[in-house]
N, C-alpha and C positions, 0 to 999 in steps of 0.2 A: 631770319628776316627774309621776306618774300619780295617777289620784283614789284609787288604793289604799294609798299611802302617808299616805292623812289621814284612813281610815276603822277607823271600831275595831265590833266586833258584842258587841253585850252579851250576854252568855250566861246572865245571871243573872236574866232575864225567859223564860218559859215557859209557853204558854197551855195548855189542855188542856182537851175540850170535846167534845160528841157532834156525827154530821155531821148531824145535824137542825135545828142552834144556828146563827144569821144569821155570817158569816166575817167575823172584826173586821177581818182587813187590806181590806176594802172600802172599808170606813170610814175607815181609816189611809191609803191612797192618795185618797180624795179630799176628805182633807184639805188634801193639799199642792198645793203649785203645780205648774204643770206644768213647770216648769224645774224644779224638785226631781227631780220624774216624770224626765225626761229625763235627769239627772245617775244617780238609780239605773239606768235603762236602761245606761248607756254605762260606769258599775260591773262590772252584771251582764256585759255584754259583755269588758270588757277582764279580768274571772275565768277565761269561758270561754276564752275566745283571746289570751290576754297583750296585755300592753304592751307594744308596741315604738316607739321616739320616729321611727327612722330610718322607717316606713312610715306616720307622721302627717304627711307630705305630697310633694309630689309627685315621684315617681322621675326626672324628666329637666325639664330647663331648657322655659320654655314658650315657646313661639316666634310673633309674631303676622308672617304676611307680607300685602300685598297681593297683591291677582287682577289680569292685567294685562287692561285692557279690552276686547274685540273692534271 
C-alpha cells in the first residue's frame, strides 16, 4: 500500500493573494518536520511516476562472494 491510499486534499481551503504578499506555504513547510518534508516529497514523487511495489526493491538476489588472495 502506497502513501496515496491515506491521503486526501482538502479542496475547500483556497488562498488568494497578490504576488507582492510574503508565500504562506514557506511558512507551512517550516513548520513541519523534516520527516513530514520527506513523506510529502516521496507523495509528490510516487503522483508523478506511480507506485509500483514490484520495483521498491531489489530486482535480483544479492550475492556477497570472497576475493581469492594473491
Amino acid at each position: 500500500m502506497g502513501i496515496r491510499e491515506n491521503t486526501r486534499v482538502d479542496r475547500s481551503r483556497i488562498w488568494i493573494g497578490k504576488l507582492s504578499d510574503p508565500d504562506p506555504a514557506i511558512a507551512y513547510w517550516h513548520s513541519k518536520t523534516p520527516v513530514e518534508r520527506l513523506e510529502a516529497a516521496e507523495l509528490i514523487r510516487q503522483v508523478l511516476y506511480g507506485y509500483d511495489a514490484t520495483t521498491a526493491r531489489l530486482q535480483r538476489p544479492l550475492a556477497v562472494s570472497k576475493r581469492a588472495r594473491r
